[in-house]
Structures are given as structure tokens and as C-alpha cells.
C-alpha positions as CSV (number, residue, x, y, z in Angstrom):
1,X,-17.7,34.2,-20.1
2,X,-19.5,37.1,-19.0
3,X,-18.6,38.8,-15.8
4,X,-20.5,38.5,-12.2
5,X,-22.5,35.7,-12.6
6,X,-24.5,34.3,-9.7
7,X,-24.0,30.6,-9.0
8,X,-25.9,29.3,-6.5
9,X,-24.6,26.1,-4.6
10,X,-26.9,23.8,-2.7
11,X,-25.8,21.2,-0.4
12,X,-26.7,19.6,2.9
13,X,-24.4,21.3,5.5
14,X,-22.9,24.5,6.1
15,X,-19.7,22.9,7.4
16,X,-17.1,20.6,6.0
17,X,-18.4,17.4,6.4
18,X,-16.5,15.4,3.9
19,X,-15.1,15.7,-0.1
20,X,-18.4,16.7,-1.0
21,X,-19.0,19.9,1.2
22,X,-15.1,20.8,1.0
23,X,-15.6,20.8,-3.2
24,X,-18.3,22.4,-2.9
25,X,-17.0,25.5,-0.4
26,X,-13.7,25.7,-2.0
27,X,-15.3,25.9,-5.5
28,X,-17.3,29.2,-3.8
29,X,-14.0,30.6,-2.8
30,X,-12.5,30.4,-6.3
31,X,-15.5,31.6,-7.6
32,X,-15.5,34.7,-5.4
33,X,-11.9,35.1,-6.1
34,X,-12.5,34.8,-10.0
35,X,-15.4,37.8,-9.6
36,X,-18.3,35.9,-9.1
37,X,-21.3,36.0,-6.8
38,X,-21.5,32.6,-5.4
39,X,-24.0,32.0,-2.7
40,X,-24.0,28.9,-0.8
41,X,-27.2,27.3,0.4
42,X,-27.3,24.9,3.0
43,X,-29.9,23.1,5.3
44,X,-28.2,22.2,8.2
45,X,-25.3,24.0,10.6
46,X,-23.3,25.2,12.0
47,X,-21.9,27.7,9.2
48,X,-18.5,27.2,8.5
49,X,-16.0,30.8,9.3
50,X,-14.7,30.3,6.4
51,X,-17.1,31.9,4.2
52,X,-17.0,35.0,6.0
53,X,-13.0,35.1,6.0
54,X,-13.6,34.8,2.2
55,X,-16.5,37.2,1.9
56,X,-18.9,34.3,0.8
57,X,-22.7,34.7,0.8
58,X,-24.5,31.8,2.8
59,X,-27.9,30.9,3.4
60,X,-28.0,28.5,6.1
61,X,-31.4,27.2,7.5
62,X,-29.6,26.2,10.9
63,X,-31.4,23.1,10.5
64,X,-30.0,19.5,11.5
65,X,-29.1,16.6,9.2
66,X,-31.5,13.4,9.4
67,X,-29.2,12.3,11.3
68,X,-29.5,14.9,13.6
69,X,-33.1,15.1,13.7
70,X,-34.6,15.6,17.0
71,X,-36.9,12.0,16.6
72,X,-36.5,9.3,13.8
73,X,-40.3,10.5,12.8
74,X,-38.8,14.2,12.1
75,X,-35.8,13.1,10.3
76,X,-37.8,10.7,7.9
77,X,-40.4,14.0,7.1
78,X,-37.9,16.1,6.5
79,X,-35.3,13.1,4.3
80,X,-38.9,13.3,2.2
81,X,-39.9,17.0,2.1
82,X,-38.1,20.2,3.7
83,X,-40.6,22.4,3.3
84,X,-38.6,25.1,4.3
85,X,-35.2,24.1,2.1
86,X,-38.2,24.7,-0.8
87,X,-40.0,27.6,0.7
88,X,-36.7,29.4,1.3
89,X,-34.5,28.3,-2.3
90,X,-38.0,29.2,-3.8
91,X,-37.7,32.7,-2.5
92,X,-33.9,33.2,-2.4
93,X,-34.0,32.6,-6.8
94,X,-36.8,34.3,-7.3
95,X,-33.9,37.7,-6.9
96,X,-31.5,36.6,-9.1
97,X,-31.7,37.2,-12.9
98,X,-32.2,34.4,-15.2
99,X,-29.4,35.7,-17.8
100,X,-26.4,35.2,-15.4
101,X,-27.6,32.8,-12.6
102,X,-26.5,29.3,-12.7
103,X,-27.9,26.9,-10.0
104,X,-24.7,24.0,-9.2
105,X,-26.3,21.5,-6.5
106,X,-23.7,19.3,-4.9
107,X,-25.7,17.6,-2.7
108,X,-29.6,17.3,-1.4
109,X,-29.7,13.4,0.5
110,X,-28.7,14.4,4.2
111,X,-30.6,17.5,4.8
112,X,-31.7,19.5,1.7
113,X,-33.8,16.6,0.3
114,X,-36.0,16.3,-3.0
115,X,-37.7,19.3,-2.2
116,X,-35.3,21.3,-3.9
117,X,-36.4,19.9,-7.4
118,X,-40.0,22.4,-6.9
119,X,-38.2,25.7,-6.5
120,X,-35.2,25.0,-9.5
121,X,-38.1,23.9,-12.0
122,X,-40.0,26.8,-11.1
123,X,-37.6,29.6,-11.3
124,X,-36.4,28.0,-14.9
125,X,-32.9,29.0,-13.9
126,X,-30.1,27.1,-15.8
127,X,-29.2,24.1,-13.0
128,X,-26.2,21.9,-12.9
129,X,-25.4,18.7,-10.6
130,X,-22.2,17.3,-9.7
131,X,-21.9,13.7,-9.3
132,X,-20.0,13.2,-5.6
133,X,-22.2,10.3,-4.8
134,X,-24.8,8.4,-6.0
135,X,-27.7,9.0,-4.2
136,X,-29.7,10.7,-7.2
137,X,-29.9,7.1,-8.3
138,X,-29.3,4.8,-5.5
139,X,-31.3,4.5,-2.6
140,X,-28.0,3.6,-0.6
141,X,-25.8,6.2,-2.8
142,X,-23.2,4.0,-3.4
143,X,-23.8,1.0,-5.5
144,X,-23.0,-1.2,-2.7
145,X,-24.0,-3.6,0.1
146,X,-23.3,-2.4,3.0
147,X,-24.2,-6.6,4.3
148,X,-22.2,-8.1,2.1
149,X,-19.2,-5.7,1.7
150,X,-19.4,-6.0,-1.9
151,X,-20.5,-3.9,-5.0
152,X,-23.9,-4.0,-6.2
153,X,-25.0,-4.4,-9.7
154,X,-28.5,-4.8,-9.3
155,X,-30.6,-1.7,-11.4
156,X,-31.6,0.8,-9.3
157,X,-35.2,0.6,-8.1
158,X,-35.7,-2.8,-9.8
159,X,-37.5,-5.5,-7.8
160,X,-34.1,-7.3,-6.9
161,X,-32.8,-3.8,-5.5
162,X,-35.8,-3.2,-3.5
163,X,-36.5,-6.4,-1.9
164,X,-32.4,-7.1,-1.2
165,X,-31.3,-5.5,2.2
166,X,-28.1,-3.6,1.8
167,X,-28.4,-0.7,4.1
168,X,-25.6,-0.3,6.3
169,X,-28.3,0.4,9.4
170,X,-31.7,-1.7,8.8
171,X,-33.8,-3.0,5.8
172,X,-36.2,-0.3,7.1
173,X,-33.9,2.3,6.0
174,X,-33.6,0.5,2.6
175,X,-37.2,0.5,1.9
176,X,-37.8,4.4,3.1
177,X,-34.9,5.4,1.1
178,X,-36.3,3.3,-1.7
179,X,-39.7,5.2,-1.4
180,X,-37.4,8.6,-1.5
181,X,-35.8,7.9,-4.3
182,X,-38.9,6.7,-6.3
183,X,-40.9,9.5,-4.8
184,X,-38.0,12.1,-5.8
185,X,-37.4,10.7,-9.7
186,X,-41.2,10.0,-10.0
187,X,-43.0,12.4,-8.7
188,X,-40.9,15.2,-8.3
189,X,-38.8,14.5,-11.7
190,X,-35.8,15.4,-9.9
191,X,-33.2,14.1,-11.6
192,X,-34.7,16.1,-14.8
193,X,-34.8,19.6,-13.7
194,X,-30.4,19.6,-14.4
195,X,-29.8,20.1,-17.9
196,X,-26.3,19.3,-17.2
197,X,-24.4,17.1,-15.0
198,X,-20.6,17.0,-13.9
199,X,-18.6,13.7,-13.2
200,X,-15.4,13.8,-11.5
201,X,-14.3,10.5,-13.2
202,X,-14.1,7.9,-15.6
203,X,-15.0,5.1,-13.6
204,X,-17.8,7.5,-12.4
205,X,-19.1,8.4,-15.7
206,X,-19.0,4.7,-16.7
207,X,-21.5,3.8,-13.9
208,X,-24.1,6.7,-14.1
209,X,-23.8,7.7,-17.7
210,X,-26.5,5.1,-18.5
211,X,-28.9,6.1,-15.7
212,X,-28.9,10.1,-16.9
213,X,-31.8,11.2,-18.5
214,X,-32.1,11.7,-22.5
215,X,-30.3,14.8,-23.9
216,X,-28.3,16.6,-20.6
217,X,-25.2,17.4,-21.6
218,X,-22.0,15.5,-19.8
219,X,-18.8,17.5,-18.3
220,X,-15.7,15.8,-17.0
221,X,-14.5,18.4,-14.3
222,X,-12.2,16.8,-11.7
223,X,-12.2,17.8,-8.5
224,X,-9.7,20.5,-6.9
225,X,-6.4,19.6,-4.5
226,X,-4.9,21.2,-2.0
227,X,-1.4,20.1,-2.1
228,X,2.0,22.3,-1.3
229,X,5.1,21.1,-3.9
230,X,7.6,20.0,-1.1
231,X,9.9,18.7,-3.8
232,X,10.6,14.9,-4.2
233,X,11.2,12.9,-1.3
234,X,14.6,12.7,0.0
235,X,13.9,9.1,0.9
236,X,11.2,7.5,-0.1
237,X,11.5,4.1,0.9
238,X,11.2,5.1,4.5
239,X,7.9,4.8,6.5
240,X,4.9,2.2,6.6
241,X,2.3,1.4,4.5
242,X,-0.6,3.5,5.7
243,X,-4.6,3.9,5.3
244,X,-5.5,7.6,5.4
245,X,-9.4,7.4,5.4
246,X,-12.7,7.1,7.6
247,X,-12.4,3.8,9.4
248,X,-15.2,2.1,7.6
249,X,-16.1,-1.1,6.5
250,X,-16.7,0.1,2.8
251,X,-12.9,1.7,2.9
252,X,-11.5,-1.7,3.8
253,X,-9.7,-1.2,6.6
254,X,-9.7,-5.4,7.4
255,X,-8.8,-6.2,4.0
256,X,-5.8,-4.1,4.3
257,X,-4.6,-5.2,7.7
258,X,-5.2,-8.8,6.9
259,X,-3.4,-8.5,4.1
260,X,-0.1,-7.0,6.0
261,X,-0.4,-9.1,7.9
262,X,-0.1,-12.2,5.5
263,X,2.8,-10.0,4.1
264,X,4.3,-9.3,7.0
265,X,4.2,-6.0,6.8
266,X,3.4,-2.9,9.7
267,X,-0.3,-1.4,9.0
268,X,-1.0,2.0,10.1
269,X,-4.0,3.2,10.3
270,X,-4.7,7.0,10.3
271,X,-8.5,8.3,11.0
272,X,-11.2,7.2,13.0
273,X,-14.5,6.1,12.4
274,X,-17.4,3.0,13.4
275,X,-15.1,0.2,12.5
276,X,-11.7,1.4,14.6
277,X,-13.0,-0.6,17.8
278,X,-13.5,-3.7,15.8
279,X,-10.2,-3.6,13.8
280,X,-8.0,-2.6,17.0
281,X,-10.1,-5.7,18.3
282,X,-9.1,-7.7,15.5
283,X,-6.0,-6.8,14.5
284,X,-4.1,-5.9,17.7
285,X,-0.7,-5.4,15.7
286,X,-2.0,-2.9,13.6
287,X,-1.5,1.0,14.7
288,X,-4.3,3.0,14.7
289,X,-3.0,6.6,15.2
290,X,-7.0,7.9,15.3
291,X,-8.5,11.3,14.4
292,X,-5.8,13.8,13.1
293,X,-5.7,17.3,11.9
294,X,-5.6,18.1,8.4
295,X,-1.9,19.0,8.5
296,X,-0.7,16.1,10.5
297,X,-2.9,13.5,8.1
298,X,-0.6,15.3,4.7
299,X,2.3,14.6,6.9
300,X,1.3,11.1,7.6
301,X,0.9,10.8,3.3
302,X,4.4,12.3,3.1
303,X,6.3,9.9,5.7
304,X,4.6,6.5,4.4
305,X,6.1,4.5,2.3
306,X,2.9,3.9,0.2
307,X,-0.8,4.9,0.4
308,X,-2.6,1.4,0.6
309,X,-6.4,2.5,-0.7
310,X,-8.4,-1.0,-0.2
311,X,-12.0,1.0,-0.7
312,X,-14.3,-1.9,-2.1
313,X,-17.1,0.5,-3.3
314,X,-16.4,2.6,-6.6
315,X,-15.9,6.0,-5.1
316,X,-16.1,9.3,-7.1
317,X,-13.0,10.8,-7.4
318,X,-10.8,9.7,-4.3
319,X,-9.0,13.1,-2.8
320,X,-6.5,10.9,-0.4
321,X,-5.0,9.5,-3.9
322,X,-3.8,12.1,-5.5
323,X,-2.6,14.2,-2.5
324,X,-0.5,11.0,-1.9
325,X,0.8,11.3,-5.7
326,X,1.4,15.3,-4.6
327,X,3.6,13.8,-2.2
328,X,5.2,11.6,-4.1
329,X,4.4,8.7,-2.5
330,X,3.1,5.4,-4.4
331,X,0.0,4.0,-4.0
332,X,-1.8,0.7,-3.8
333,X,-5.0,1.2,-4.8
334,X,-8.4,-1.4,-5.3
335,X,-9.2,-2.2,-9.4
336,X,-12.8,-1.4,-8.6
337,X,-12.6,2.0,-7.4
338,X,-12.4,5.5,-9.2
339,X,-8.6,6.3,-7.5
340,X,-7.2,3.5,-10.3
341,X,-7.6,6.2,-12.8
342,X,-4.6,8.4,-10.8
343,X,-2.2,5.1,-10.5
344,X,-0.4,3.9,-13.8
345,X,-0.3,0.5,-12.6
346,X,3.3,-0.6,-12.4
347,X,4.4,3.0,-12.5
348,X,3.0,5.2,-9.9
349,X,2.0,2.5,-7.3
350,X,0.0,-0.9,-8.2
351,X,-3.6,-2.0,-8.7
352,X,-4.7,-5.6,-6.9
353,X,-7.9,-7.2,-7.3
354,X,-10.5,-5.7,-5.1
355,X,-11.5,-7.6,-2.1
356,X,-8.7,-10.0,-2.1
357,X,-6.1,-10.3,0.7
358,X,-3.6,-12.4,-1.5
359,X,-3.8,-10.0,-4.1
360,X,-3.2,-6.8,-1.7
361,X,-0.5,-9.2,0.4
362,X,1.4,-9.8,-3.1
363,X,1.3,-5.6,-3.8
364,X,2.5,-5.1,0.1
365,X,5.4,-7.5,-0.8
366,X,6.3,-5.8,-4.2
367,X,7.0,-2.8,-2.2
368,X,9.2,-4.8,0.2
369,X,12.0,-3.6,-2.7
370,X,13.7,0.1,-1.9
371,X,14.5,1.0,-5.4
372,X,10.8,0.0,-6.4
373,X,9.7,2.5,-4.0
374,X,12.5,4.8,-4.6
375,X,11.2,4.5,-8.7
376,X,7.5,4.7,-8.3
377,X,8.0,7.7,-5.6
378,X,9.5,9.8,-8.5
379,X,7.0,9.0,-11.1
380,X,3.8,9.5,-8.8
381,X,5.4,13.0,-7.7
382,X,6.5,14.0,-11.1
383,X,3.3,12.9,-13.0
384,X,0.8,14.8,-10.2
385,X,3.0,18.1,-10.6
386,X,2.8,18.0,-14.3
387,X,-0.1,19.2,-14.5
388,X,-1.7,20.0,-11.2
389,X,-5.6,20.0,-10.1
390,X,-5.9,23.6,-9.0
391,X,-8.8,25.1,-8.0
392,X,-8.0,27.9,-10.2
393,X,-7.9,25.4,-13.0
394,X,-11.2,24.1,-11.3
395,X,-13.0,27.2,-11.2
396,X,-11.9,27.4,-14.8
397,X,-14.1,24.5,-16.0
398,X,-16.7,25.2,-14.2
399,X,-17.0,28.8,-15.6
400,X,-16.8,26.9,-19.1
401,X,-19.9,24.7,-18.0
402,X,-21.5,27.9,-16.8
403,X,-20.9,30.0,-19.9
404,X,-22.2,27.0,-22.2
405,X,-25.2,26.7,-20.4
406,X,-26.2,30.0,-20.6
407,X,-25.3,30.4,-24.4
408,X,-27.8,28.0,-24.3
């Protein structure tokens, strides 16, 4: 690898807003850290401190999300076209040399939108995009329906997809995002201006791989961990079975307190989100312990007994999974979701079948038994630490994607 390259990283916010902004900011620091130039651009604020604690270049347009937008008219325009994302990227590649500049997008949906694809084509910059989500090729981006709280198989774009409402707001939101999508693969070729593409999983790769276009190359780089090696549990059969995740309908949260319920078994909850009224409604035995800080949610992985992870849509590469392995604390994890792949089933924690209370109940019950727990603790902690997810060992990869696409 030669030394100093510039990588610039495009994605929707300039804060942490989920896995996919944290990725995509701590990849910058390793970067920097490794003797890079990485410069994060981003549509919407506020910037996170971070970056300058870490001396990382950012270009942030201060603009909001769609979300955010002042008027639903506004946000739609700019979800289509953000004229100034294009203008400014445009510009901001234009003074970088093409021998040592790599362009990594992590994310365009909320903010940056398809825009981006005018200004990468144009500067014929080397450009690489990492699979977090799946709006490149869903106009959801998640393979799922939001109505029916189910996967979706239907082919992207097909007449079954677009005339099947499975936004998790309004048909009207499926059909404009339907047009974005179409708009941003058709006219705009977007999916075609990355030679390369990153998945951060098996499961992952099995759903996209068939939906890339003809001849990018395919990279398997797994996401990085923060996690601190407190040693195995001193006793791991203590605790409750908790759900460390945004309380939403697609991450189960009712499938996991029914469940513990038919097994009899204390649910607690730790997060917040759109569905925590209803379940507290719902499910008045269940403890929802609400928002917590970063450091109290890795102590809430380390006390429970086991990470139940119900999700019923695929996922990427669940985070909470394996910092509950760091931990060593088992997991019960959904057969249809990308955190199966860090769970030995048996070994580490169990698999049920996704979307069925029984099946999660009968886990719950399983793990009733001490010495199961006691077994499955060691074996989760001792497998993660064998070989941990770094971001040095991140940044690693990446600079072997880099280097390989500019050989090229």
C-alpha cells in the first residue's frame, strides 16, 4: 500500500446516527491513525467533536435529513436531487489526485441522495460502497414489510414490489421511494459508478450478491467493535434476558416479550424508540429501562444472562451481537438475520425460528439451566476474543481494498 492516500467518505449525517455513521467515522479515525487523509463528507449536521479531537477533515453541508426537511415538498426534492451534495462533492474531488484517492460511500438515502452518482462518475476516481443497508436496491432498504412484519422476497422494482405497500409510514412513501430508486439505478446509473462493493456478511452477501452489477469486484470486510476484555464472567448465570436495541417493530420487541412471557421468564428491555409506548402498553410486566448511555447499555450486555436478538428483518452485520459475545454473554438470536453468523448454535447461545413465540419461548427455557449458561458464557467470550474485530484489523482490509483498486 502506498502511503497517504485520500479516502473520501460520503454519508448522510455528520453525527452518529446509528451502525452506519459510527462505521463509517471510526473507519476515518483508523485511517487517520494509520497515515491517511480521510475526509468525511456529509449532508446534514450537526458535526460530530469527534473529528476534530481526532484531527479528521469534514465537509459538512449543515443541511437537514428528509426527515428534517423544513416542508414534506423540500425533503422529497432534495431525497431526489441535492444539488448542492453534487455541486459541492463535484468540487471538493476535483483537488484530489486520481493516483491515491479512493472514494468509500457509506451511505446517500437520508440526506446525500442519488446526486452523488454525477460528481463520482465525473471525476473517474476509484469508488467503493459498503453494504450497511439496502437501500441501493430497495426502495424500503430493508427487504421487509414494514405492514406485515415479515421479510420480503418480492424482486426489487418488479410490479409486485411496486404496487405492494410495505412502508413503515404510507404507500405514498412507497411509491416516491420507488420512483428514487428507479430514477437513481436508471437514470443516474448509480449503482454502476462503484467498481467495488464491501459486504459485512454472509447472510448479506447472499441477498445482494445477485442484484450487483456484472463484473465489480466483492470484499467481505466485517465491521469494527469496540469492546474492553473484562475477562470471563465471574457468574454468568446471573441477570435477565435482555433486548439491547431501538424499540422497533422490525427488532421484535413483542415477539420477544411474548415469548417470556409464555416461558415465564423477566424481559428487559434496554433502548427506546416508536414502539416502547405500545409494548409498555401491552406488556406491563416487561421492564423497559429506556434510553441509556453507551457505557451503561455494555454494562446492561455484561450483567444479562443472555442477549435475546428477535430482529425479523435480515440485518447487515448486527454490532449488539458480537459485543454481547465480547462479554461473554450468550445469545439468542433470529435464524433469519445476519447476527446467526456470530452464534454457533448450541455453543455460543441458540438460534429459534424467526417470528415464532414458541420457538423463542422454548430457547428462553433452555437457558432456565445454570450450567448451560455457565457453558455457553465461556465459549461466546472465548471464541469473540480469539480473534477480535479491531478497527486496526478493520482499517487493515480496507487499505487492502484500497490498494487493489488502485493497482487496478
Amino acid at each position: 500500500m502506498r502511503a497517504s492516500l485520500n479516502i473520501v467518505i460520503c454519508v448522510d449525517h455528520a453525527t452518529v446516527t446509528g451502525g452506519q455513521a459510527k462505521v463509517a467515522f471510526d473507519s476515518a479515525i483508523g485511517l487517520k491513525r494509520a497515515g491517511h487523509r480521510p475526509i468525511v463528507f456529509a449532508a446534514a449536521g450537526p458535526v460530530d467533536p469527534k473529528f476534530a479531537e481526532h484531527d479528521v477533515e469534514i465537509v459538512c453541508l449543515g443541511q437537514t435529513d428528509l426527515l428534517g426537511a423544513s416542508n414534506k415538498i423540500a425533503g422529497a426534492v432534495q431525497g431526489f436531487w441535492n444539488d448542492r451534495a453534487a455541486r459541492e462533492l463535484a468540487r471538493l474531488l476535483a483537488t484530489l489526485p486520481n493516483d491515491r484517492t479512493i472514494v468509500h460511500v457509506h451511505g446517500w438515502a437520508k440526506a446525500l441522495s442519488p446526486s452523488i452518482a454525477r460528481p463520482i462518475r465525473a471525476s473517474r476516481l476509484p469508488a467503493v460502497y459498503t453494504m450497511h443497508e439496502y437501500f441501493l436496491f430497495c426502495p424500503n432498504g430493508g427487504f421487509y414489510n414494514y405492514q406485515k412484519n415479515e421479510v420480503c422476497r418480492l424482486r426489487p422494482l418488479s410490479g409486485a414490489c411496486l404496487s405492494t405497500h410495505c412502508d413503515s409510514v404510507s404507500y405514498a412513501r412507497k411509491v416516491w421511494r420507488g420512483a428514487r430508486l428507479m430514477f437513481a439505478d436508471g437514470a443516474l446509473g448509480l449503482p454502476n459508478v462503484f467498481s467495488d462493493f464491501i459486504r459485512i456478511s454472509n447472510v448479506q452477501a447472499s441477498i445482494v450478491d445477485p442484484l450487483l452489477p456484472q463484473g465489480v469486484r466483492r470484499h467481505m470486510v466485517a465491521n469494527p467493535i469496540e469492546a474492553e476484555d473484562l475477562g470471563p464472567k465471574a457468574e454468568a448465570a446471573a441477570g435477565d434476558f435482555a433486548f439491547v436495541a431501538r424499540i422497533s417493530p422490525e427488532k421484535g420487541p413483542f415477539l420477544f416479550a411474548e415469548a417470556a412471557r409464555r416461558a415465564g421468564v423477566d424481559a428487559v428491555f434496554v433502548g427506546d424508540g416508536p414502539a416502547a409506548a405500545e409494548l409498555k402498553a401491552r406488556y406491563p410486566q416487561a421492564r423497559v429501562a429506556g434510553w441509556q448511555t453507551p457505557q451503561a447499555a455494555r454494562a446492561a450486555l455484561r450483567n444479562a444472562r443472555a442477549l435475546v436478538f428477535p430482529s425479523l428483518w435480515y440485518e447487515g452485520q448486527p454490532l449488539t451481537v458480537l459485543e454481547a459475545k465480547a462479554n461473554g454473554t450468550p445469545v439468542v438470536v433470529s435464524d433469519v438475520c445476519a447476527g446467526r453468523e456470530s452464534i454457533a448454535d448450541g455453543e455460543m447461545g441458540l438460534w429459534f425460528r424467526s417470528n415464532d413465540p414458541d420457538d423463542l419461548a422454548r430457547a428462553l427455557v433452555a437457558l432456565k439451566d445454570d450450567a448451560t449458561v455457565r457453558r455457553m458464557s465461556k465459549a461466546a467470550y472465548a471464541d469473540y476474543w480469539r480473534d477480535p474485530p479491531t478497527l486496526e484489523r478493520h482499517v487493515g482490509r480496507l487499505l487492502a481494498v484500497y490498494g487493489a483498486m488502485l493497482a487496478r
